[in-house]
N, C-alpha and C positions, 0 to 999 in steps of 0.2 A: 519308838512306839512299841509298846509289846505285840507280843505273838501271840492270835486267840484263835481258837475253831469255833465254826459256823455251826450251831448248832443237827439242824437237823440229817443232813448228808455231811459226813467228815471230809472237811476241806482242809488239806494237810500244807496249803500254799496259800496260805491269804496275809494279809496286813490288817489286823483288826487294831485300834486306835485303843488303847484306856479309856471309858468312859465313867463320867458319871453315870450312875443309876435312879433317874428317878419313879418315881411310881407306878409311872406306866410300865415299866420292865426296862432293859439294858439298853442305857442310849437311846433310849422315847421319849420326845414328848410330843403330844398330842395337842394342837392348838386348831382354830376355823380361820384365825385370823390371818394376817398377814406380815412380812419377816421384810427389813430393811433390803433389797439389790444395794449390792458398790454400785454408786452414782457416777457410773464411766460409760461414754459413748464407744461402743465396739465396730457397729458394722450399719454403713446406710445400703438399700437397697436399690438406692439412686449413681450413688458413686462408689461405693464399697466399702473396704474396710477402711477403720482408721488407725493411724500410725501411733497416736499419741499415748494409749496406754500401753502400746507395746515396746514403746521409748522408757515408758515409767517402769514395766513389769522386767524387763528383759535380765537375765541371771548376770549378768556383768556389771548390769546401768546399778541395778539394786544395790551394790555396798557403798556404790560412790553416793549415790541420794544418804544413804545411813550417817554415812562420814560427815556430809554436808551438814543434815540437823544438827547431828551432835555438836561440829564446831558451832554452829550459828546458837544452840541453844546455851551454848558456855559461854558465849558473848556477849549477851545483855539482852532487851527488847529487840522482836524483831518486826519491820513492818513488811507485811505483804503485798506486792504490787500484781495484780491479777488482771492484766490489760484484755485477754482472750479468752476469758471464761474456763479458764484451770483449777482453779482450786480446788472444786470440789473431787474432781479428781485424782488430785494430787493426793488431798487427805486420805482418800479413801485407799489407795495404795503405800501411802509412807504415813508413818506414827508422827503428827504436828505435835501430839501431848506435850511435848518437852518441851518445846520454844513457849518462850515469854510472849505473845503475839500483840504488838503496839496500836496494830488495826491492819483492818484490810481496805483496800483503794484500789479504783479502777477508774477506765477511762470512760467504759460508755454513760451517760448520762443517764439512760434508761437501768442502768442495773447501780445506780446509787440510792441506797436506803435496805437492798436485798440482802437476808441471810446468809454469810457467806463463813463458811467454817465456824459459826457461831458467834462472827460481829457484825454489824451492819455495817453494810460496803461504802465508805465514803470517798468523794472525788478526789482524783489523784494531785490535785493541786492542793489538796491538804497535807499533803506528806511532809510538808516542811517539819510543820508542829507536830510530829507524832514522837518524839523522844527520841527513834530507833536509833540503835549504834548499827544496826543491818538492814538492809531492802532487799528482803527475795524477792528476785523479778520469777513468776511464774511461766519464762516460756524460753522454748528452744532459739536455737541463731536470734540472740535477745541483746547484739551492739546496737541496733539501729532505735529498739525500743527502750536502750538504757539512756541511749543519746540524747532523746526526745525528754528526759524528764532528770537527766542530771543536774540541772539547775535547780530541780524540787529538792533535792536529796539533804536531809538533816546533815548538821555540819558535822563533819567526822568519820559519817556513818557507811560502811562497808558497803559494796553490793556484790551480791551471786545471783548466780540465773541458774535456770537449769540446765544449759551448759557445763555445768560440773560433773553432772551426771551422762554426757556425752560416752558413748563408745568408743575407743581406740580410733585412730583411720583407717586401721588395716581390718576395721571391720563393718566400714562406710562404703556404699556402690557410686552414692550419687554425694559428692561433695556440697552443690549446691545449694540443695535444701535436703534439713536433717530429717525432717517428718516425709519428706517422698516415701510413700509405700516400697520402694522397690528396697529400700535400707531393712524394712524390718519386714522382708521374706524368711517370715519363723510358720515356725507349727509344733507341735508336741504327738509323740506316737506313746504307747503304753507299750512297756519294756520290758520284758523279763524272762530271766536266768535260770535256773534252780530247780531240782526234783525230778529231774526228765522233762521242764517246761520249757521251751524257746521262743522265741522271737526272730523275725526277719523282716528287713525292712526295703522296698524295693523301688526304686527310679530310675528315671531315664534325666541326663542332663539333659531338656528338653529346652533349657534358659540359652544352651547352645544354639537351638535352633531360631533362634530368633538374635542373633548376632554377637549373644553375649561370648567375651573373650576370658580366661584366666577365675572361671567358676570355681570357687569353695564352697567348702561346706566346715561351718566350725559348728561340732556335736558336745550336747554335755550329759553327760548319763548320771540322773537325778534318784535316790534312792527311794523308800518310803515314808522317811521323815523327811524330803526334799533337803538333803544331802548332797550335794557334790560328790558320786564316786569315780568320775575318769572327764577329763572335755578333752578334745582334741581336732584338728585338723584334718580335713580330709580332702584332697586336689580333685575336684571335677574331672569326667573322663574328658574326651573330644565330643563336640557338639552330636546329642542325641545317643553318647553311650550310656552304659547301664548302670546305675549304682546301686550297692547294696549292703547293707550293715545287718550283720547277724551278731544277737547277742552272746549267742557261744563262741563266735571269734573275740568280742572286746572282752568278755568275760577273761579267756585265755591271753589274750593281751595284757593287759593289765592288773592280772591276777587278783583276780576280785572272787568273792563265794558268792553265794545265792543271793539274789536281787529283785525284786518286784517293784517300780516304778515308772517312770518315764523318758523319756529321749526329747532334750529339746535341738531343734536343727534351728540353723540359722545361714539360709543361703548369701554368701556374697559376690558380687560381680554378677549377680545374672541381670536377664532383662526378660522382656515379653508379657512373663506374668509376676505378679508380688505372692502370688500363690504356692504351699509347697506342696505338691499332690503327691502322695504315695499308693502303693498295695503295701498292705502288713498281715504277712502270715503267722500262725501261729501254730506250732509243730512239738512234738515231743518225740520224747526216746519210744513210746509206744505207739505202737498203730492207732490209737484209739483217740488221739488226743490229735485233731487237726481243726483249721478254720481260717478266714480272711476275712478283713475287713479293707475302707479304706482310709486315706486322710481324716483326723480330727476334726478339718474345719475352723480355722485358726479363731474366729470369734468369738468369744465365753458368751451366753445370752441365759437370757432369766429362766427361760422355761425348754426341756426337752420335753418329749411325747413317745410314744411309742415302745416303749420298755415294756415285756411280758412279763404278766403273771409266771409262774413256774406251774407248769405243768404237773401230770403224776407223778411224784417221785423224781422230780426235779427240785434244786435249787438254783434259785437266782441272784447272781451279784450283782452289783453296781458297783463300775469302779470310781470312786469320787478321787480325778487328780488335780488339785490345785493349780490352777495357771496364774496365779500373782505372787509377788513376794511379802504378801501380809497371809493372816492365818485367816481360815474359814472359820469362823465364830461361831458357837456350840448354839443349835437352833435355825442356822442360816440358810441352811438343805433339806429341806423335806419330800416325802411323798405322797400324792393320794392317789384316789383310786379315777382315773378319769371321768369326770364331769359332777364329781362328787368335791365337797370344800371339807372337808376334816383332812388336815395336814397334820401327818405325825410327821417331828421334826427329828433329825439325829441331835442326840444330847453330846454333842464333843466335837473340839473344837482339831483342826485338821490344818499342821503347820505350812507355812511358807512351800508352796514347790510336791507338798507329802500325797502321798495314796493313801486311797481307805479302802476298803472290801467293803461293801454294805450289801450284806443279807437282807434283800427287799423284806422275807416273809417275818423279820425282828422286826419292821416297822409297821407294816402291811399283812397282820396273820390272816389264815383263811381265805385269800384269794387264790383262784388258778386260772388256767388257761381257759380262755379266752379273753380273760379279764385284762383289760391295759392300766399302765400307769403314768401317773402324769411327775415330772422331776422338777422341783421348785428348786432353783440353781441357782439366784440372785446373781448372777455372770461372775460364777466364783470359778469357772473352770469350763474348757472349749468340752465339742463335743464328746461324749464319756463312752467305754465300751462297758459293754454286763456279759457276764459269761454263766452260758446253763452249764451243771455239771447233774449227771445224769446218774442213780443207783450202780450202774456197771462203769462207772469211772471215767464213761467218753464226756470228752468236754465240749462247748464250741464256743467263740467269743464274737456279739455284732453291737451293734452300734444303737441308741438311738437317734431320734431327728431333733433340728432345730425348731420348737413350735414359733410361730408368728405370733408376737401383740400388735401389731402396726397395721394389719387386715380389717377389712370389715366387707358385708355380702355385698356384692358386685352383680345387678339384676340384669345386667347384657349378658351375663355368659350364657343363660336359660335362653336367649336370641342366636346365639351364635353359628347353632346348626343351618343355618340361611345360607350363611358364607361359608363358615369353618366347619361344617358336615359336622362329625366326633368331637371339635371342639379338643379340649384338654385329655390327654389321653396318660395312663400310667400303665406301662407292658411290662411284663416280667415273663418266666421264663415256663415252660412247661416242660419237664426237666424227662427224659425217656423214660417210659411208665413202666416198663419192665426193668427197673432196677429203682425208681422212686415215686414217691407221693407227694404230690402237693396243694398246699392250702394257701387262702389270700382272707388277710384281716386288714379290711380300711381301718385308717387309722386318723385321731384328730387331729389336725399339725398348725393351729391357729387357735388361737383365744375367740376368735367370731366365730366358730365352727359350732353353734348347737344345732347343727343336721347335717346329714351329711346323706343327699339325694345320689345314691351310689348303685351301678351294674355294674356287673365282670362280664366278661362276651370272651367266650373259649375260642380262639383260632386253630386248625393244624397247621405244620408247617408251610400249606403251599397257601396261606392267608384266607382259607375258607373258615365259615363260623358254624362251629359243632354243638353250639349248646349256651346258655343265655343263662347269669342269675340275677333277678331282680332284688338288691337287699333293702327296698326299698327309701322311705326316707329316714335314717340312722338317727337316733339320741345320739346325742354326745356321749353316753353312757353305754352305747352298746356292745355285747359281747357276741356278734354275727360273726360267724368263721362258714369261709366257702370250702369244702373240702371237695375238689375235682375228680377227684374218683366217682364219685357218686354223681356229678350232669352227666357222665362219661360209662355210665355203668350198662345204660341201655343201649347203645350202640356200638358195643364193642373196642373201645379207644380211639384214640386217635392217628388217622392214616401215617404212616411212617413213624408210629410212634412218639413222637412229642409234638412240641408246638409252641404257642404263648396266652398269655390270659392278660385282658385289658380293662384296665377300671376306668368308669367311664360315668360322666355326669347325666343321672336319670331324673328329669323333672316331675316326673308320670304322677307321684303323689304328693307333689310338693315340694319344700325345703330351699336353701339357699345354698350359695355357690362363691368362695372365692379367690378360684385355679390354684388355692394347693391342697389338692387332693391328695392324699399322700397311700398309703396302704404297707403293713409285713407280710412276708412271701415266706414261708416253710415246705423246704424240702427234707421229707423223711428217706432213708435208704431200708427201703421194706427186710431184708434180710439183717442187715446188723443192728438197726435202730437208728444210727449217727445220723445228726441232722446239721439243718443249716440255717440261716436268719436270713433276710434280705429286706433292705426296705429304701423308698425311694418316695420323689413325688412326681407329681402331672405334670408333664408341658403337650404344647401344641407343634403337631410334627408333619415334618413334609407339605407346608403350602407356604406358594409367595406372598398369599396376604399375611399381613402381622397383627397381632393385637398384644398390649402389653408386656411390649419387646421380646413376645411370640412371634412365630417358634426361635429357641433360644438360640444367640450365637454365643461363642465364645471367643472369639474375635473380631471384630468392628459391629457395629448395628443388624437388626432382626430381618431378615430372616436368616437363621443357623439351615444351611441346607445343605452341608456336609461333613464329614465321619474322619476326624486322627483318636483313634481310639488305643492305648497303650494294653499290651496283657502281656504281662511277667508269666516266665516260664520255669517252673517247678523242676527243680534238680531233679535226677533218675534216682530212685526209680518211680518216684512220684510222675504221671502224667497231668496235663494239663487240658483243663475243658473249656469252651468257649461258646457261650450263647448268645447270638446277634438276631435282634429284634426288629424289624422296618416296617415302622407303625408310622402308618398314615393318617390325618384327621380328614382329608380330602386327597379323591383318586391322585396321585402323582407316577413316575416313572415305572412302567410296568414290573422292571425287575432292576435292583440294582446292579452297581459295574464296582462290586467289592476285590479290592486289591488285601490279601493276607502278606505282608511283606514280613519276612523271616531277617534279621538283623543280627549280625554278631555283637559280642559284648561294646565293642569299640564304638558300633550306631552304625557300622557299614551292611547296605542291605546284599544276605547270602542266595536270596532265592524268592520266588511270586509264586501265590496260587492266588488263578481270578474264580472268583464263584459272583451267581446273580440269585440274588434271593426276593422272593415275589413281593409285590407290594401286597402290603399287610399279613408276610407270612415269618418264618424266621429261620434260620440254621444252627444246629449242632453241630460240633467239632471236635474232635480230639485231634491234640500236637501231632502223635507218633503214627494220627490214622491220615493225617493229611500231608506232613513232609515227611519224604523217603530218609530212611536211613543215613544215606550219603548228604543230605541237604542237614539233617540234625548235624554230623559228626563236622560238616563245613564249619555249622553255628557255634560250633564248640559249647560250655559252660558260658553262662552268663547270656547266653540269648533271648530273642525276644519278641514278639511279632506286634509291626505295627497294621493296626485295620483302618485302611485308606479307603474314601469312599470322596469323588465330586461330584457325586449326583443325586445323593441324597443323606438324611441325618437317620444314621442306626441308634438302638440303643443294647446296650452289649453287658452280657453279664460271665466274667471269671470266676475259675475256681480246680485243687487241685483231687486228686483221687488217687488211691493207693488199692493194692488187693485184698486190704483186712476190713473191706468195707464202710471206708471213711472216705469223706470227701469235703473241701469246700466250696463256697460262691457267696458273691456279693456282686454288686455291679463295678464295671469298669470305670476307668477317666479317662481325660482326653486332655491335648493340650493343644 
């Protein structure tokens, strides 16, 4: 792909794509309608994700599926056997164009006569008569289902499964069944090399703590036309050590030049979670250039949310990376402006695996801040990062959210103050006021969201409430920004200085409700300007009652009522900051019994500090203001502190700071 600058602010590191030009202006088109999603099921919110197009998509599975058509399509008719509702799938990730196709056949009786890759789907006990010299069976460990219909099989005629396209063993967990989630423990980070730009990518083998023995990690570092430029191996530490790939090390490993693209990981051997959670910082040669974000979110989904406007004198990227091994199709990604239906579409098409830079304000001119935008994805790609890049050269790179179509309003939650007091709560951070500013913009994170009945309620740190903003009940369209300096301007700030602010469900003028509240959180650093993104959604926290497997666990069933919370720790001379939030929806444990445990690289813990922080208040922290010197130099390099809590569920937000007045944060994970 060629090399192009953004126009309005010189972006001398971007991946801009060739495009056509149509009339709208460069890579525009402007349509109200609506653009084809791949027809693949990603992620239930009942049982979670699914394994199957990660079997299809995965960089290794992909040339062996290539190989297969092309033989199957050089050997005459093929008939397709589609027992488990694959195909359309299948097609939508691998080019059928080629094959002769003899028909398509299935087992259920209910899905005989249905559109199926554009034949109607006839019973498989017609396979005799279909001519084929081949029967692609469409499904994985597919002996048992070839068994069952081998006596159908035209005389002659070959059979493949998708079995062909299996992965090595040596990079299978669970031999048993291929589709187990725990086989395709992948995710993709955004990657890049070059200009004084870096990358760092940060875990804990946490697969260890949960039994798993002899963990890898096989990496492939994907270019901007989704390129192959390094995969390799990499041995898990000991159960709960620390890992971490920086791309100025593989850069220098494998002597590569500048690179702008993605990292795809692929955990093996672990257990506990199928999930691959990271921190990923983002760092340069100059002070100016710092940020974090975390995990992608392994599920590609039709629509994000919460992308900003660019500000004064800002510009806004999207970074479009491909998560399948077919091309994004010119028109398949658009943007608008939230709650508004004119989608201008990118006019150019974005290969297998590639990155795009997209210049929100080339599709989207004339918006600014506060303006949101809405990202029509068709689940061409997991969640995406966008980076502001700011007149004075400081960068920051955050994330936005998965919006929901599967929602609709939910009129118990407007009852739930009976039981659940607060109800669905979103805290974030209120970051020390004498060195920053911050603002809170709800945001819509659902297709059923045209209102959004939303308060902020200011807390200081010892969980007292300073100041109240009613933004009452929200358009889908709204541009309402809370700026906390100003509830804050009468009373002098807030005791000890910081605190948290909490979005919160207001019925008072109306509107519906359906717990994913979500909101963007911006801290400014008043003296240098360098900011930061944050954004997150509601849940329901610290009470034994449950409501829609509230409050959340992350291990076995609801109620989640306690804190493994991971924070990576920023090389020197960078420090490390830490903001833990214990937000309550009803009164629980007066103050929690917070364990800081300091860890060396290996997962072995070097040192505790216990703090209690009040119910519904929060704590700040710095690394080098809370462990002694002697406790860092134990921790060596590569340390890490885990935040242990069994008596209640925090919510924690990282980030690193340097003396030229940069810093980052995002919220924490946990495992």
């Amino acid at each position: 792909m060629a090399i192009a600058k953004i126009p309005q602010i010189p972006y001398t590191f971007g991946v801009l794509a060739s495009c056509r030009f149509p009339e709208n202006g460069p890579g525009v088109a402007v349509a109200t309608g609506g653009f084809m999603a791949l027809n693949i099921d990603t992620f239930s919110n009942v049982s979670g994700g699914f394994s199957f197009f990660k079997a299809l998509g995965h960089p290794l599975a992909a040339p062996k599926f290539r190989a297969m058509l092309a033989a199957l399509a050089s050997a005459g008719p093929v008939a397709i056997y589609d027992p488990l509702g694959h195909a359309a799938a299948f097609a939508s990730l691998h080019d059928v164009d080629a094959l002769t196709i003899a028909g398509v056949y299935v087992q259920d009786v209910a899905a005989i006569g249905q559109r199926v890759i554009g034949h109607a789907a006839a019973p498989v006990t017609l396979l005799p008569d279909s001519g084929a010299t081949s029967v692609l069976v469409l499904a994985f460990d597919a002996d048992r289902l070839i068994a069952h219909i081998r006596h159908l099989l035209p005389r002659g005629a070959q059979v493949v499964s998708l079995d062909a396209g299996r992965l090595d063993d040596d990079m299978i967990t669970s031999a048993r069944h291929y589709l187990d989630p725990i086989n395709f423990a992948t995710n993709f980070a955004f990657f890049r090399d070059g200009e004084g730009h870096h990358t760092r990518l940060v875990t804990a083998n946490y697969w260890g703590g949960y039994g798993a023995k002899d963990t890898r990690l096989w990496l492939c570092l994907l270019d901007d036309g989704g390129r192959t430029l390094a995969d390799w191996w990499l041995e898990a530490p000991a159960a709960n050590g620390l890992i971490t790939i920086d791309s100025a090390d593989i850069r220098q490993r494998f002597t590569l030049g500048d690179f702008t693209g993605q990292l795809f990981i692929h955990v093996v051997g672990g257990a506990g979670h199928d999930v691959v959670k990271y921190a990923l910082d983002t760092y340069g040669d100059a002070d100016s250039v710092l940020s974090c974000t975390h995990d992608a979110n392994a599920w590609p989904s039709d629509l994000y949310a919460g992308l900003p406007a660019p500000d004064a004198g800002e510009q806004v990227v999207l970074w479009i990376q491909n998560s399948h091994p077919c091309a994004i199709p010119a028109g398949a990604v658009g943007l608008n402006v939230m709650g508004g239906d004119r989608v201008a579409r990118l006019d150019c098409e974005i290969p297998a695996f590639g990155s795009y830079a997209l210049d929100v304000a080339s599709l989207l001119p004339g918006l600014s801040w506060p303006a949101q935008i809405e990202i029509q994805a068709g689940k061409y790609f997991v969640r995406p990062r966008y980076e502001v890049v700011t007149k004075s050269g400081r960068r920051r790179i955050s994330h936005p959210n998965v919006e929901r179509v599967d929602l609709k309003p939910d009129p118990h939650i407007a009852d739930l103050g009976n039981m659940l007091g607060k109800g669905f709560i979103l805290p974030a951070p209120i970051l020390p006021q004498d060195r920053f500013s911050s603002c809170v913009l709800p945001t819509p994170m659902s297709t059923a969201q045209d209102s959004l009945p939303v308060a902020a309620i200011v807390y200081d740190s010892g969980g007292r409430e300073m100041a109240r903003h009613d933004f009452g009940n929200l358009p889908r369209s709204h541009e309402s920004l809370f700026e906390i300096d100003s509830a804050l301007a009468g009373n002098g700030g807030l005791p000890g200085g910081y605190g948290h602010v909490e979005l919160v469900y207001d019925f008072a003028q109306g509107g519906t409700a359906d717990g994913w509240l979500h909101g963007l959180f911006r801290y400014t650093d008043r003296a240098s300007g360098h900011a930061a993104d944050t954004s997150f959604g509601a849940h329901i926290f610290n009470t034994v009652l449950t409501y829609r497997n509230e409050p959340q666990s992350y291990a076995g069933p609801a109620p989640g009522l306690s804190t493994r919370l991971f924070l990576r720790l920023g090389p020197e001379p960078l420090d490390t900051m830490c903001h833990l939030v214990y937000p309550a929806s009803m009164p629980w444990h007066g103050h929690s019994q917070t364990a800081l445990i300091l860890h060396d690289s290996n997962g072995a813990p070097v040192a505790t500090h216990d703090v209690a922080i009040p119910c519904g208040g929060s704590l700040h922290w710095r690394y080098t203001e809370t462990f002694t010197a002697a406790e860092r130099k134990s921790a060596g390099d590569g340390a890490y502190v885990l935040v242990r809590d069994q008596t209640c569920r925090l919510f924690g937000y990282h980030g690193l700071v340097n003396g030229a007045g940069s810093f980052s944060l995002d919220h924490m994970f946990g495992f």
